[in-house]
C-alpha positions in Angstrom: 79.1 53.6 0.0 81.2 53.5 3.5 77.3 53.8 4.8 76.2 50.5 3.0 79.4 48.8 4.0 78.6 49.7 7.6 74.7 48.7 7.8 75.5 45.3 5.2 76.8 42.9 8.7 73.4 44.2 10.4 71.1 43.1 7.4 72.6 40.0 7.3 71.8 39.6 11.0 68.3 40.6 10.8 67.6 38.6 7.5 68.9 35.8 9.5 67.0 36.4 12.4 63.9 36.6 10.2 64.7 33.2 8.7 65.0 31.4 11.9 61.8 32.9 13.3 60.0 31.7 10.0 61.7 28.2 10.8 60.6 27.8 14.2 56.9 28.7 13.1 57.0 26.5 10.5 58.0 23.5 13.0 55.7 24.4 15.5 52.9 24.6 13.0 54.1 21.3 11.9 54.0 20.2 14.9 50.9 21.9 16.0 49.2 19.8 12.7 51.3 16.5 13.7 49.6 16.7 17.2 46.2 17.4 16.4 46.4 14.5 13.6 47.1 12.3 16.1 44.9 13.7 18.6 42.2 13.2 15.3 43.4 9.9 14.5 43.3 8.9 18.7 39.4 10.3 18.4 38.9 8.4 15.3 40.2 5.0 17.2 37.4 5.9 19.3 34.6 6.5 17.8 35.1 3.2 16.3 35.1 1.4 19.3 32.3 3.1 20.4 30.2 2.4 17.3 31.4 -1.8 17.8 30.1 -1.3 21.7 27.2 0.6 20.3 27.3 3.9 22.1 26.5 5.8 19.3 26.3 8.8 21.5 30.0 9.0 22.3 31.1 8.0 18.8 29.1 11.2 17.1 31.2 12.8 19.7 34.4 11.7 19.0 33.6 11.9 15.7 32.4 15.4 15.2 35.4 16.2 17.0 37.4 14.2 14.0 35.8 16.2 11.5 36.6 19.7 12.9 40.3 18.5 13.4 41.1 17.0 10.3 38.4 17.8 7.4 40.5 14.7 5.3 38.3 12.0 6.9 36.2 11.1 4.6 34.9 8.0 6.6 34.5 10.0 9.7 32.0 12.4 7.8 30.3 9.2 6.4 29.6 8.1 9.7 28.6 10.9 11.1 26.2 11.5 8.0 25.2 7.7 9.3 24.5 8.6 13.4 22.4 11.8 11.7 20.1 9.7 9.9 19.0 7.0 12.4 18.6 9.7 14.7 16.2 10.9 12.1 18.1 14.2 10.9 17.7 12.9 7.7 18.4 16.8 6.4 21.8 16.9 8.2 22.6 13.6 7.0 21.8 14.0 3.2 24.0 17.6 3.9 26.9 16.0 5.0 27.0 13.2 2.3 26.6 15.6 -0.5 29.0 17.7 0.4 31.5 14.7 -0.1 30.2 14.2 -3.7 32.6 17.3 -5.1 35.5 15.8 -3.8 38.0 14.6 -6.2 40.3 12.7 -4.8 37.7 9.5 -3.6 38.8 6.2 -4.5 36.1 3.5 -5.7 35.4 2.0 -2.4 35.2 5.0 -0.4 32.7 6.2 -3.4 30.9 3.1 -2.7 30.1 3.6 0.5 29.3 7.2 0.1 26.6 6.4 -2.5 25.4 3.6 -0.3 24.9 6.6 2.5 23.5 8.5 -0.2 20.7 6.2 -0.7 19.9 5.1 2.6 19.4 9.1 3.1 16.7 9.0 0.2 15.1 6.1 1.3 14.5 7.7 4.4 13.2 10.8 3.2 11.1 8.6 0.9 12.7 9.8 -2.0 12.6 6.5 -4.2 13.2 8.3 -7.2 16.8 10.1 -5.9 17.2 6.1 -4.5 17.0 4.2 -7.5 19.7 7.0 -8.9 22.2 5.9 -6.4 21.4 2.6 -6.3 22.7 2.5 -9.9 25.1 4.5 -9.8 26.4 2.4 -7.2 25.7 -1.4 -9.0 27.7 0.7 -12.2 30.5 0.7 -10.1 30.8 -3.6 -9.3 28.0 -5.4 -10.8 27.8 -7.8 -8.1 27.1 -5.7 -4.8 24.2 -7.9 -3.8 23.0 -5.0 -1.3 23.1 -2.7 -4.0 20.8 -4.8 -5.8 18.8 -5.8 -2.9 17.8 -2.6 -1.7 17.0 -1.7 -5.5 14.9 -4.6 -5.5 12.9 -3.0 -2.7 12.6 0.6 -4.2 11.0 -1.6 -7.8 8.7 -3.4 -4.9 7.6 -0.1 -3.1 6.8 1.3 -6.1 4.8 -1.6 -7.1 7.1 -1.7 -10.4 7.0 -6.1 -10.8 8.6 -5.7 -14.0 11.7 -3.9 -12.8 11.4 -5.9 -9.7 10.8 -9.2 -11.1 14.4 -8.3 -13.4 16.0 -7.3 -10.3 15.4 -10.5 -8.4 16.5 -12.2 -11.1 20.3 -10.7 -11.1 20.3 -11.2 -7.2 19.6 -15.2 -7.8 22.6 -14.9 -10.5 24.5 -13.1 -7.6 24.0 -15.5 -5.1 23.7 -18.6 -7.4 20.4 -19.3 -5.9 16.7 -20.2 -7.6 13.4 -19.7 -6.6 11.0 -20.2 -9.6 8.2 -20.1 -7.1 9.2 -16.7 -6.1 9.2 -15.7 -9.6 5.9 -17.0 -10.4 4.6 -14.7 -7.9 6.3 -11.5 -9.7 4.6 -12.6 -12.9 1.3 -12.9 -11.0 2.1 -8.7 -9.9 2.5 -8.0 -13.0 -0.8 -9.4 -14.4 -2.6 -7.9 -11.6 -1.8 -4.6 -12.8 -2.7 -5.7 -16.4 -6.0 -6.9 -14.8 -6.7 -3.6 -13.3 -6.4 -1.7 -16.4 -8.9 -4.0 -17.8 -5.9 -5.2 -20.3 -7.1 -9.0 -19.6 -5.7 -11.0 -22.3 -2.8 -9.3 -21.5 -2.5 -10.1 -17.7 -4.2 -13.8 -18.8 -0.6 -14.5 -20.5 1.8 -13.2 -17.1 -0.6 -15.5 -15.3 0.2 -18.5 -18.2 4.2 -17.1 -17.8 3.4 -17.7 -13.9 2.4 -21.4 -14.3 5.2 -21.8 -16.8 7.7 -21.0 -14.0 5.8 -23.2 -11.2 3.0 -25.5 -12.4 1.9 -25.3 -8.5 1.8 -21.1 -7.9 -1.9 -21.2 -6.6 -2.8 -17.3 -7.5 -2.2 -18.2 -10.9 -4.7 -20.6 -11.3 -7.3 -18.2 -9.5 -6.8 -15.2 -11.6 -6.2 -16.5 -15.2 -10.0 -18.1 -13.7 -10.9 -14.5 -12.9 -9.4 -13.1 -15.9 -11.9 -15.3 -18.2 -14.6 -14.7 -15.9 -14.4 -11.2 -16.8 -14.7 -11.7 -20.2 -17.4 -14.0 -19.5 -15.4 -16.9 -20.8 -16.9 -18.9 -18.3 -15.8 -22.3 -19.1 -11.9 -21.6 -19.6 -12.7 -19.8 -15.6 -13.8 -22.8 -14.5 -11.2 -24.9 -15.9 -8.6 -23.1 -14.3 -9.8 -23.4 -11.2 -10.5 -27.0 -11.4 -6.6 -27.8 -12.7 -5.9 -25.7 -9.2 -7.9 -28.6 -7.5 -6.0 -31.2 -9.5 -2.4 -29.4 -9.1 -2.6 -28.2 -5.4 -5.7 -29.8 -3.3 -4.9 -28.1 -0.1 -5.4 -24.9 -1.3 -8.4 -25.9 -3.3 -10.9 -23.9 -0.8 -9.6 -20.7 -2.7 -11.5 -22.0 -5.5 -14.5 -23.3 -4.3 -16.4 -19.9 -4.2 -15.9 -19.0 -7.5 -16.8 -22.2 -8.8 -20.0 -22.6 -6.8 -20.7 -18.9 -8.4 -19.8 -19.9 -11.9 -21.9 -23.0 -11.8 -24.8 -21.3 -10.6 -24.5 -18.2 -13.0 -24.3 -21.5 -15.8 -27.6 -23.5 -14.6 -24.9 -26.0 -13.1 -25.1 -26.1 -9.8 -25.7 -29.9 -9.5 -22.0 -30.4 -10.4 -20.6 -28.8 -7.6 -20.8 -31.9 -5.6 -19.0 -34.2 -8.1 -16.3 -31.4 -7.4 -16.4 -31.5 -4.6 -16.6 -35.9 -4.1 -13.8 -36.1 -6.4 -11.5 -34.1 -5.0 -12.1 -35.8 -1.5 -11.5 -39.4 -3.5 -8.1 -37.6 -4.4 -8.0 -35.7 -0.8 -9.9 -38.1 1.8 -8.4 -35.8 4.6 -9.6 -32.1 3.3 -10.8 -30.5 5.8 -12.3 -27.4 3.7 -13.6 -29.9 1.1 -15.8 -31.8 3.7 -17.1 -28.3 5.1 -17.9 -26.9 1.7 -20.1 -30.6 1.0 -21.5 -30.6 4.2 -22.6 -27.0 3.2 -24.3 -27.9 0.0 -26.1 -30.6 1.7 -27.5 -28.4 3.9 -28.7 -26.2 1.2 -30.3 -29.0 -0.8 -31.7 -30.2 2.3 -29.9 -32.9 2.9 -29.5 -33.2 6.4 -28.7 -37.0 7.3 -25.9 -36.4 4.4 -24.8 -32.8 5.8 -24.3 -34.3 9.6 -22.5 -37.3 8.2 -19.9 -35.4 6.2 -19.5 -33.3 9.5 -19.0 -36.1 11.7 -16.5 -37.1 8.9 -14.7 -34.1 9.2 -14.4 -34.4 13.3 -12.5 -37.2 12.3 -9.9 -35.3 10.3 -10.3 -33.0 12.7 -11.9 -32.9 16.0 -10.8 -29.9 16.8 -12.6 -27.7 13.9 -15.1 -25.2 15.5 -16.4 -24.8 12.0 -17.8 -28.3 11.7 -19.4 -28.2 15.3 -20.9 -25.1 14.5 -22.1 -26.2 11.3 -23.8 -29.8 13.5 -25.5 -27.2 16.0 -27.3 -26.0 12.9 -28.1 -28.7 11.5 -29.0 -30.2 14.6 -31.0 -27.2 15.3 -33.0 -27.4 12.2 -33.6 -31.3 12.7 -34.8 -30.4 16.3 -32.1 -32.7 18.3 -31.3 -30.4 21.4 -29.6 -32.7 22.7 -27.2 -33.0 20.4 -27.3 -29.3 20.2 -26.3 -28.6 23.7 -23.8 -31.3 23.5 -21.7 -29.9 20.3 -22.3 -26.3 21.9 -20.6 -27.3 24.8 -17.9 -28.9 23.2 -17.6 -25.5 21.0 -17.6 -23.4 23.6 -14.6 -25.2 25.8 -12.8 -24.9 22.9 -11.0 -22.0 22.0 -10.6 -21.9 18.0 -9.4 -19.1 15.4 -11.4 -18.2 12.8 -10.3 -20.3 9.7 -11.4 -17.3 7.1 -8.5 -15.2 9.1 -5.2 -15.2 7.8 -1.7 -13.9 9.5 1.8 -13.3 8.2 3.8 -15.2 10.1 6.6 -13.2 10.0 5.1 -9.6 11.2 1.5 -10.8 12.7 -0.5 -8.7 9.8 -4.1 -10.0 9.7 -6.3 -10.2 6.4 -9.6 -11.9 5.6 -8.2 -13.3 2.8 -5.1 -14.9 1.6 -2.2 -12.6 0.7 1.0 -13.5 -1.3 3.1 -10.7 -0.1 2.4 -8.9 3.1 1.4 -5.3 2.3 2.9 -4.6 6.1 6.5 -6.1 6.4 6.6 -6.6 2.6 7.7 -10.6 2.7 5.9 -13.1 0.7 5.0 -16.2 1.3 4.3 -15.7 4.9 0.6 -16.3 5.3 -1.0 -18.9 7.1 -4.4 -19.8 7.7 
């Protein structure tokens, strides 16, 4: 007993020692953490400024740096995710943005953003499928993110789904409180085309009737409900499509005049073509293509006084047009006036003209030999011009 007495003042001391070694550690791990928060947080500060500057190579330092000091940055693995995928470490990137999906304690925005990485990652590994998913997981979170929608729109477009896409565009316009009927029209058009190429033609004849209901003036409406009934060998209802796209829109009219030079020929017709073609210039005195396509069928029925007057007539319009001075070296040539021949070739050849049957997107320079409504190569629509 007199032995515990003795030894109790010496436990006491020890147990006290103990205790105030475990308090110091404590504080100087708290402290230890306190610094390299701050240090974390001071990187962080950084790497923001550096991604505003645009030095994206110091700010994946900083912020790799951030993510090895304090493992509770959620945006700073984000980012980072971010710098890996434009720098085309897609695999890295879809790593670190999936490991943030387990985490628990996300609130909605930071969520947001994370799916938003999540999909950009999957668009880049052209993953559309794994995409979409994100995409509407992240629209099921706020109904009106318009880049959410936007970029879902494009996934519909890339895989040439217009029905989904054509729905899609819709919501944005809601979104944004904008219309474009035009724009529209032209989904309805996609949609019949693929009805057209499963030989489904009545089906894609009533997109192409849904088309014209949105805008009376969507041009490849009119041209494929035409080729729709030519296919079926309706071959009147073809050529009165056609002929309401001369009425309706008489600058594009040129799209039309093949097909209806064909039809009418097929149909013993072929007289008519000029009437067409006369009427429309009675509604159109200035249509350049209309002129060309008569001086044309002149030619052919021999007509040559008629064929170099309608040319002349079209200098007028247009005395640039390298198409109607080739066409009066021709006929020249055939009437035996080298004179005139050499004359128009000289003119021709000072001039230095495109090629009218050539057609660019405006917007990304994308050449076609025929009109296009969306360009297969930036995917815009609406961009072509003669």
């Amino acid at each position: 007993m007199k032995f515990y007495i003795e030894e109790f003042p010496l436990l006491v001391l020890t147990l006290i020692c103990v205790a105030a070694i475990l308090i110091v550690a404590i504080l100087l791990i708290v402290r230890y953490r306190r610094s390299q928060r701050l240090r974390s947080a001071g990187s962080y500060v950084e790497a923001l400024k550096d991604l505003i500057r645009g030095d994206e190579e110091s700010a994946f330092r900083h912020l790799k740096r951030v993510v090895k000091e304090d493992t509770a940055n959620t945006d700073a693995y984000l980012k980072l995710g971010d710098i890996f995928r434009r720098r085309g470490e897609v695999v890295r990137a879809l790593q670190i943005h999936r490991q943030l999906t387990v985490r628990n304690d996300l609130n909605t925005r930071t969520r947001m953003e994370l799916l938003k990485s999540l999909a950009l990652d999957y668009m880049e590994s052209n993953k559309n499928e794994q995409a979409i998913a994100k995409l509407k997981e992240l629209i099921s979170l706020d109904k009106k993110d318009l880049w959410g929608h936007q970029q879902l729109l494009r996934q519909f477009e890339r895989q040439k789904d217009w029905s989904q896409a054509l729905s899609a565009q819709e919501t944005i316009f809601k979104i944004t409180g904008q219309k474009d009927d035009s724009l529209l029209a032209l989904y309805e058009v996609q949609i019949g085309h693929k009805w057209a190429d499963q030989k489904e033609f009545h089906k894609a004849r009533l997109k192409y009737k849904d088309a014209l209901r949105r805008d009376r003036l969507c041009v490849p409406a009119y041209l494929d409900l035409g080729d729709a009934f030519q296919q079926e060998g309706r071959l009147d209802e073809a050529l009165e499509s056609w002929k309401e796209l001369l009425q309706k829109v008489p600058e594009k009219a040129y799209l039309a005049f093949e097909r209806l030079e064909r039809v009418l020929y097929e149909k013993g017709q072929f007289g008519e073509v000029a009437k067409i073609y006369r009427d429309l210039l009675e509604r159109d005195p200035d249509n350049l293509r209309a002129l060309l396509a008569l001086a044309t069928l002149y030619d052919k029925k021999g007509n040559l006084d008629e064929a170099i007057r309608t040319c002349q007539r079209a200098l007028q319009v247009d005395a640039t047009s390298h198409v109607a001075r080739q066409l009066l070296v021709k006929f020249y040539q055939q009437r035996g006036d080298q004179a005139k021949v050499m004359e128009n070739l000289e003119t021709l050849i000072n001039s230095a003209q495109v090629t009218p049957n050539r057609f660019l997107c405006r917007n990304c320079g994308h050449e076609s030999q025929e009109p296009l409504w969306r360009c297969p190569h930036c995917d815009q629509w609406r961009t072509y011009i003669p």
